[in-house]
C-alpha positions as CSV (number, residue, x, y, z in Angstrom):
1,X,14.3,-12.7,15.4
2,X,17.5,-14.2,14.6
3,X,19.7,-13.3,11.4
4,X,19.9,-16.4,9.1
5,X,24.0,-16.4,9.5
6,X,22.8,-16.8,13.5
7,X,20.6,-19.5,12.9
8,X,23.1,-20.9,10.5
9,X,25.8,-20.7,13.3
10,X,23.2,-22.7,15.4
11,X,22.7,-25.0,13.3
12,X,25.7,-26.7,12.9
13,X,26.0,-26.6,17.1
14,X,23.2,-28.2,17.4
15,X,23.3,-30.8,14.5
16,X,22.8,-33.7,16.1
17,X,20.2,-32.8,18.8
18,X,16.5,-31.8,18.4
19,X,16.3,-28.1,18.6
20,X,13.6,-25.4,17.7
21,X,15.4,-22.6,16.4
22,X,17.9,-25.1,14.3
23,X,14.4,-26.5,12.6
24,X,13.8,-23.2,12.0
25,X,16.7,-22.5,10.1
26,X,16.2,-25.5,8.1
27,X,13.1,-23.9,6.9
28,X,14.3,-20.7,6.4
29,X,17.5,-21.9,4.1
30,X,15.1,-24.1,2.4
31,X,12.7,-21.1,1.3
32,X,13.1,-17.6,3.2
33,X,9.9,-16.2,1.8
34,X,7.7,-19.4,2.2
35,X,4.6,-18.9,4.7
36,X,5.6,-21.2,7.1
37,X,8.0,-19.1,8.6
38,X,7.1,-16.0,10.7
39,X,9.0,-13.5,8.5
40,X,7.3,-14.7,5.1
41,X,4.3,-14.2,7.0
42,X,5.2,-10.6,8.3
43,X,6.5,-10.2,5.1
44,X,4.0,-10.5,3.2
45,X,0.9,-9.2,5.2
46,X,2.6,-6.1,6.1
47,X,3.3,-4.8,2.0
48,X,-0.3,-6.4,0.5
49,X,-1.6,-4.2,3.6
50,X,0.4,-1.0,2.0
51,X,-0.6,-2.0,-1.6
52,X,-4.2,-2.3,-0.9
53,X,-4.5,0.5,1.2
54,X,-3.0,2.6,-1.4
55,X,-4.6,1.3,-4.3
56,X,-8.2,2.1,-1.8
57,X,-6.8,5.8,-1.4
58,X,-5.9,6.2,-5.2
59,X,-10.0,4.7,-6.0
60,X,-11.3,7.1,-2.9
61,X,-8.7,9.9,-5.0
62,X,-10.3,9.1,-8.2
63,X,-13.9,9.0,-7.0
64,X,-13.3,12.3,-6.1
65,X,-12.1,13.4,-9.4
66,X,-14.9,12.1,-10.7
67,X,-17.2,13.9,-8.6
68,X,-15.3,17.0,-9.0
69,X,-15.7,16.8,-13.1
70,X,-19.7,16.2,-12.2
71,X,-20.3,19.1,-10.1
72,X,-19.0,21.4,-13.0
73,X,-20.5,20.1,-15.7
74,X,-23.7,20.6,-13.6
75,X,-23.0,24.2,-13.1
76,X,-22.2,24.9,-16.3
77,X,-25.4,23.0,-17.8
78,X,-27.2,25.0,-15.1
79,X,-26.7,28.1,-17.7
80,X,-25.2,30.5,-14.9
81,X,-23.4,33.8,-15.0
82,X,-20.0,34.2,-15.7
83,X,-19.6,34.7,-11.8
84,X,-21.7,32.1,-10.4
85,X,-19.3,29.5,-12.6
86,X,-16.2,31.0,-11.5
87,X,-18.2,30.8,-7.8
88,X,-18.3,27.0,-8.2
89,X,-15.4,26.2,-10.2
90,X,-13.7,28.5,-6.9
91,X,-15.5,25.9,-4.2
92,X,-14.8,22.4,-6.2
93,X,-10.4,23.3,-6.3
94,X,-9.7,22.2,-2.9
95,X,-11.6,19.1,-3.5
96,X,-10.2,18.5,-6.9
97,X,-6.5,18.9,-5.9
98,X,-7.6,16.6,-2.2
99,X,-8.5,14.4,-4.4
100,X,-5.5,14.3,-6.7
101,X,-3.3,14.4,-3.8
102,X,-4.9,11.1,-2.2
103,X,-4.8,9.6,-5.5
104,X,-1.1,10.4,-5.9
105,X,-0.2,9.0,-2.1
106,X,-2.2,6.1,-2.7
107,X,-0.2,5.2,-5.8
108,X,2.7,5.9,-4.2
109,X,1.5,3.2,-1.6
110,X,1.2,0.9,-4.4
111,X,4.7,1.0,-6.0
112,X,6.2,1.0,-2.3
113,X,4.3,-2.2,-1.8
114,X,5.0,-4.1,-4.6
115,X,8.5,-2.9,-4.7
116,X,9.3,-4.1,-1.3
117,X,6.7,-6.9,-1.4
């Protein structure tokens, strides 16, 4: 795609003639970021498609937290030994810090996308 100064350059050529691309700089000096051009529509889809998907990893992150905080409040309801607990509490870490990890990357997602969005 063209730079705008291109277009602008263009434009003033071709000011007296029908001419795609100057019609196309009209609309982009009017509004740059409107939908009717194709880099408002780029634009836009590609960084809602980064926020969403990182606000989905930071809800799959937190659902895992969740499930993590479950499992050992069920083990330690379930009245075991000092050992079995520390067995559990051993097997539910890599989930718990997978699951703070994808929460973390998914709201990195999120302030990349609305940052750049």
């Amino acid at each position: 795609m063209l730079s705008h100064r291109a277009i602008c350059r263009i434009h003033r050529r071709c000011s007296g003639r029908k001419h795609p691309i100057r019609d196309q700089a009209c609309a982009i000096r009017s509004d740059p970021l409107s939908a009717g051009t194709v880099y408002g529509q780029l634009r836009g889809t590609m960084f809602e498609f980064i926020t969403w998907g990182g606000a989905a990893l930071s809800l799959a992150g937190l659902v895992g937290l969740i499930w993590c905080i479950f499992r050992v409040m069920k083990a330690r309801k379930a009245g075991l030994s000092d050992d079995d607990l520390r067995a559990v509490v051993q097997g539910v870490l890599p989930w718990n810090l997978g699951s703070l990890f994808l929460s973390v990357i998914g709201l990195m997602l999120v302030i990349l996308g609305i940052s750049f969005g």
